[in-house]
C-alpha positions in Angstrom: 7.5 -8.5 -15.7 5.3 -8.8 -18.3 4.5 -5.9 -21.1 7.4 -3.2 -20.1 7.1 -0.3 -21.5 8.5 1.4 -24.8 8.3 5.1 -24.3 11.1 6.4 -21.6 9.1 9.2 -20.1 5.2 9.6 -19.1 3.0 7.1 -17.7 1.7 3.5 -19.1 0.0 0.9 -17.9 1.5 -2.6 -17.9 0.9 -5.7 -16.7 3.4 -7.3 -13.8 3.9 -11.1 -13.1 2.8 -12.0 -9.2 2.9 -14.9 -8.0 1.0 -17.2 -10.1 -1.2 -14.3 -11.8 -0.9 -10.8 -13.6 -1.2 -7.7 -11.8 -2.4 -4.4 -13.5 0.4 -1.4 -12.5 1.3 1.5 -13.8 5.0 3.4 -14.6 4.9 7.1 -14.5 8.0 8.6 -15.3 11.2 7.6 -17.2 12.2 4.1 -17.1 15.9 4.8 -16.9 16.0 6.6 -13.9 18.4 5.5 -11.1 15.9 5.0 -8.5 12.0 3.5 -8.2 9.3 4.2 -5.7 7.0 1.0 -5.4 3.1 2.2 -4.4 1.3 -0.4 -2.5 -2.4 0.4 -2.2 -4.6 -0.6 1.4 -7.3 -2.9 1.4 -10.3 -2.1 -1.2 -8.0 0.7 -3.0 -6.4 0.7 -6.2 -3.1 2.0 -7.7 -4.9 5.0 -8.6 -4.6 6.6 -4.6 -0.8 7.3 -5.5 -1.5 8.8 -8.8 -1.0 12.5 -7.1 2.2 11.5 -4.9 3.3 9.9 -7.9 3.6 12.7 -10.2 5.8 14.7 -7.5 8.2 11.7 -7.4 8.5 11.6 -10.6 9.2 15.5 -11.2 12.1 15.1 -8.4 14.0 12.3 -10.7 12.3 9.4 -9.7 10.2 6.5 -11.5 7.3 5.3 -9.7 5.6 2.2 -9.6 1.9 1.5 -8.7 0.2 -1.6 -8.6 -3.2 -3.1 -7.9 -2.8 -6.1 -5.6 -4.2 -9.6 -6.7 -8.2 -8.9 -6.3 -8.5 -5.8 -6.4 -8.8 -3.5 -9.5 -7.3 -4.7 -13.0 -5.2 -7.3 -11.2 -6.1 -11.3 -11.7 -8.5 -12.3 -9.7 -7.9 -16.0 -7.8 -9.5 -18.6 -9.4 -12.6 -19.9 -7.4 -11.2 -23.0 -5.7 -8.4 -21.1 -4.5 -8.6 -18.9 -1.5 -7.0 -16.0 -0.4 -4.6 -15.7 1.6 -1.5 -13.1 3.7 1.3 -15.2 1.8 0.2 -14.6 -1.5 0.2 -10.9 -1.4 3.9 -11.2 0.2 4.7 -13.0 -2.4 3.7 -11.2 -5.1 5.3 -7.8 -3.6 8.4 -10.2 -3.4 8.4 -10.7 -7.4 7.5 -7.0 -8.1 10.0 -5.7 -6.1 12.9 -8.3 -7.0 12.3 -7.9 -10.6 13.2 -4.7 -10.4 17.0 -3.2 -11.5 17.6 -1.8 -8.0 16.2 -2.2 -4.6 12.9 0.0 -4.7 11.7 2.6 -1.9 8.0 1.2 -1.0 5.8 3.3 0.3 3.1 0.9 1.4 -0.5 2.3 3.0 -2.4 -0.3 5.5 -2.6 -3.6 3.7 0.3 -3.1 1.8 2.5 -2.2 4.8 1.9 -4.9 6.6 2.5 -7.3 3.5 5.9 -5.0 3.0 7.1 -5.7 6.8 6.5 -9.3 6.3 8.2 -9.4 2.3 11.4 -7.4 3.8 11.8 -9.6 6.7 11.6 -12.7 4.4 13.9 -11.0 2.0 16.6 -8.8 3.6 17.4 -6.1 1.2 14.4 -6.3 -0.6 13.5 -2.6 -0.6 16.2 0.3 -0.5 13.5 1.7 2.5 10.2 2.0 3.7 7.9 4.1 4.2 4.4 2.8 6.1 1.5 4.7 5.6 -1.1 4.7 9.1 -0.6 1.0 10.0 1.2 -0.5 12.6 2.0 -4.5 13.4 -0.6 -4.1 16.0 -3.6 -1.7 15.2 -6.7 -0.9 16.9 -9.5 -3.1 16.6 -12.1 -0.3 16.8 -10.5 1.3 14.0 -10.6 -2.2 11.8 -14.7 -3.0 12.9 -15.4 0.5 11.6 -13.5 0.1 8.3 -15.1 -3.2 8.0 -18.2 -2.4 8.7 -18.2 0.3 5.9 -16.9 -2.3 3.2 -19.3 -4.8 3.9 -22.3 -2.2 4.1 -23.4 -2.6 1.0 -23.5 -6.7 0.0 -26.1 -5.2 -3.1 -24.0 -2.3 -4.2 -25.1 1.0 -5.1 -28.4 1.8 -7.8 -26.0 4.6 -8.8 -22.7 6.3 -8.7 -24.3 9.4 -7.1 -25.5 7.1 -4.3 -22.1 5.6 -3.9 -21.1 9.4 -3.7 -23.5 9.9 -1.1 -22.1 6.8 1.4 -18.4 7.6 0.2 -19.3 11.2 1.4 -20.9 9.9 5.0 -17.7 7.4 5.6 -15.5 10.0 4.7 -16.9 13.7 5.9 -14.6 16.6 4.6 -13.7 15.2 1.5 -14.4 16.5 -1.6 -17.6 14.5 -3.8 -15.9 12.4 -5.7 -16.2 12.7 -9.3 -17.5 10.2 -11.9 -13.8 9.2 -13.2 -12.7 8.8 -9.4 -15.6 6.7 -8.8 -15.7 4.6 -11.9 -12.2 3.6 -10.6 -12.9 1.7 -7.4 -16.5 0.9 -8.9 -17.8 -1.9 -11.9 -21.4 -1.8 -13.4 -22.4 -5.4 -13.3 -25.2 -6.6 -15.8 -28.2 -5.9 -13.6 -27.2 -2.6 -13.6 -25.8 -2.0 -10.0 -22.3 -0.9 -9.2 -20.4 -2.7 -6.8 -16.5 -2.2 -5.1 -13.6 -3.2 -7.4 -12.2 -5.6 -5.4 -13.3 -9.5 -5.1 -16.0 -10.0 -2.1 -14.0 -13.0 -0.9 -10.9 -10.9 0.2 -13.2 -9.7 3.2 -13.8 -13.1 5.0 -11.1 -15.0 3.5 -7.9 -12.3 4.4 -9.5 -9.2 6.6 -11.4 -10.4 9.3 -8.9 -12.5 10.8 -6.0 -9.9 10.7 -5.4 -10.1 14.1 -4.4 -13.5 14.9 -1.3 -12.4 12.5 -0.5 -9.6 14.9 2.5 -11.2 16.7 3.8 -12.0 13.5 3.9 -8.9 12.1 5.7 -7.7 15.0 8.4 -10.7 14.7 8.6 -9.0 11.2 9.0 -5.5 12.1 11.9 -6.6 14.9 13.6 -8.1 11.8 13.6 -5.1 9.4 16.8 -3.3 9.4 16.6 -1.0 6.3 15.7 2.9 7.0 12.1 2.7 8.1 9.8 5.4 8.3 5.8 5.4 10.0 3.6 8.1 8.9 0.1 8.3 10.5 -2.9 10.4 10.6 -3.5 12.4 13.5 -7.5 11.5 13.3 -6.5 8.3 12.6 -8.6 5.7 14.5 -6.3 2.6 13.4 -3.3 3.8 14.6 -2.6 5.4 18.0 -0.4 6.3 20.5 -0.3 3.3 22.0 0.4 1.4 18.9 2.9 3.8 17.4 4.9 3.3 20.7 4.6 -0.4 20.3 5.8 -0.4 17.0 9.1 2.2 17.7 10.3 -0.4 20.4 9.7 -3.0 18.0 11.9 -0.8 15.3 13.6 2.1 16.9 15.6 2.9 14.0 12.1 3.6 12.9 11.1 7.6 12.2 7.8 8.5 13.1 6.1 11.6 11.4 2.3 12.7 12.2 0.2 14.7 10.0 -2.2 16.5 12.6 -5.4 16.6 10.3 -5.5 13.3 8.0 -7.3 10.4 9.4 -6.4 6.5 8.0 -6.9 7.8 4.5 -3.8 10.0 4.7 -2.5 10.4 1.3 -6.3 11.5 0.5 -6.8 13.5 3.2 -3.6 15.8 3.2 -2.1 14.4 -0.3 0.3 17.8 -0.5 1.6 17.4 3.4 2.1 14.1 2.5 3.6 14.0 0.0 6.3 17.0 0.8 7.1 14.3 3.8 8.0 12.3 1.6 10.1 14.1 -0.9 12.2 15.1 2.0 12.8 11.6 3.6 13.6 10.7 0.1 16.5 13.4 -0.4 17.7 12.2 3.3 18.0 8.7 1.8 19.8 9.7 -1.5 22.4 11.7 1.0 23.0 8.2 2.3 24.5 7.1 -0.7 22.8 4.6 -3.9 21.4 1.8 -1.3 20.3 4.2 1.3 21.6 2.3 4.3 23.8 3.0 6.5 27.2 0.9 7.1 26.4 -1.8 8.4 22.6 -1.2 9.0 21.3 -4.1 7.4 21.3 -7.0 9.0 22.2 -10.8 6.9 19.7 -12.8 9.0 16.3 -14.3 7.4 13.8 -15.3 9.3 10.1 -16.7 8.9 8.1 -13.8 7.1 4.8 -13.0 9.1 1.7 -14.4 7.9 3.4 -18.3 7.7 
C-alpha cells in the first residue's frame, strides 16, 4: 500500500499498489476501525459509484475502501505493449485485499464481482464475505450487447458535457441529469477539446467482449467459494435474470439472494438508499457471526485454479 493515510477519521485519497501498477482509492472513515468494506466498481465506473453507500458504512462503524481498477479513472493505465487481461484485475484485488489488517467484506458490482469470485476462489479466506452486485457467473448476452453497445457509441466522444448528459440521460431513463462534478468524474477533456470516458479504450476489445468464453470458469469459481455470499440484483435488470440467478444458487447455495424490484444493472444508482439499507443489515448479520463472519467450519481449505486462467 502505498501513501496511507495520516488523519484517522474523514476521507483521503491514496494511492494502492496492484499488481505491477498504482491504483487511485479512497478511505473514508477512521483507519482504526475493526472492520473494512472493499468497493469494487463495474466496467467503465469509478470508485466514485460507492461514495453514497460509503458514507452509511462508515457512520455504522466501519472503514470503507474504494478503488478504481487498473484503466479506469486515476488508476495506472497498462503500458502500451501490454494488454489487458481477467488475471490482472484478480490479481490486483488479491494485493488490495491481502494487504489489508483483516479480511475485508467486498461488495463488488459486475466486473468487480466476477474478478471477486475468481480472487476468493484462488485465495480461500481472502474476504471476510461477499456481497455481488447484479452479476452472476453466467449472465445474459442481451444484457452485455446492450451495455456494449452504449460504451462503444461514441468512439469520438462528446463536443460537450451537456451532450454526454443528453446520451447518459437516453441509456439511463429515470435518472436524475447528472451534474457537472458527476460527469467530470467518469469524463477527461482531451486537447482537441472533446470529452471522452475515463477508462482506457483497449479494455473494451482486449477484456469485455470475450467475457463469455470465461463463463464456465466463473462458475468453477463460484462452486469453490465458501465464505457467506450474498447476490443482490435489480429487478429491471436485463444482465441478470431468473434463469441465471437460479444457476448461480445451485452453483452456491449457501448463497442469499435479495431483489430490489425497481433498480436495473445500475443498482446502487438506481435505488442507492434500498441498497444500501440491504446492506447495512447483512452487515449486522455477519458481525452477529462473530470477528471472521463465518460459520464453524464454513470455509473450506481447498484452492483451486481461479477463473480467468
Amino acid at each position: 500500500m502505498v501513501s496511507p493515510p495520516s488523519p484517522a477519521t474523514g476521507s483521503h485519497e491514496l494511492r494502492l499498489s496492484g499488481a505491477g501498477l498504482e491504483l487511485a482509492a479512497t478511505c473514508h472513515g477512521a483507519c482504526d476501525a475493526p472492520a473494512t468494506v472493499l468497493f469494487a466498481h463495474g466496467f467503465g465506473q469509478t470508485r466514485r459509484a460507492w461514495t453514497a453507500s460509503a458514507a452509511r458504512v462508515v457512520a455504522q462503524g466501519y472503514r470503507a475502501l474504494a478503488y478504481d481498477a487498473r484503466g479506469h479513472g486515476g488508476s495506472d493505465r497498462n503500458p502500451a505493449d501490454q494488454a489487458y487481461t481477467a488475471q490482472q484485475f484478480i490479481d490486483d484485488l488479491i494485493v488490495v485485499a491481502g494487504e489489508l489488517p483483516q479480511p475485508p467484506v467486498l461488495v463488488a458490482a459486475s466486473m468487480g464481482g466476477l474478478f471477486g469470485l475468481s480472487a476468493e476462489a484462488r485465495w480461500p479466506g481472502l474476504f471476510r464475505a461477499m456481497v455481488l452486485v447484479d452479476i452472476t457467473p453466467r449472465w445474459e448476452p442481451e444484457g452485455m450487447q446492450r451495455i456494449l453497445g452504449f460504451i462503444t457509441a461514441f468512439p469520438d466522444g462528446f463536443a460537450s458535457l451537456d451532450a454526454a448528459a443528453d446520451a447518459i440521460g437516453a441509456y439511463l431513463p429515470g435518472r436524475a441529469r447528472k451534474s457537472e462534478a458527476a460527469l467530470r468524474e467518469v469524463l477527461r477533456q482531451q486537447p482537441d477539446g472533446r470529452w471522452h470516458w475515463h477508462w482506457d479504450r483497449r479494455l473494451v476489445d482486449e477484456l469485455a467482449r470475450d467475457g463469455e468464453r470465461h463463463q464456465e470458469d466463473l462458475a468453477n469459481a463460484a462452486r469453490a467459494v465458501r465464505c457467506p455470499l450474498m447476490l443482490l440484483s435489480g429487478g429491471r435488470s436485463d444482465l441478470v435474470s431468473d434463469d441465471t440467478v437460479t444457476e448461480f444458487l445451485g452453483l452456491a447455495p449457501h448463497a442469499r439472494h435479495v431483489r430490489i424490484a425497481g433498480a436495473t444493472h445500475m443498482l446502487a444508482g438506481d435505488d442507492n438508499d434500498r441498497f444500501t439499507a440491504t446492506l447495512l443489515d447483512y452487515l449486522g448479520e455477519l458481525d452477529g457471526m462473530g470477528p471472521t463472519g463465518r460459520r464453524a467450519a464454513s470455509c473450506d481449505p481447498a484452492s483451486v485454479n481461479g477463473a480467468f486462467p
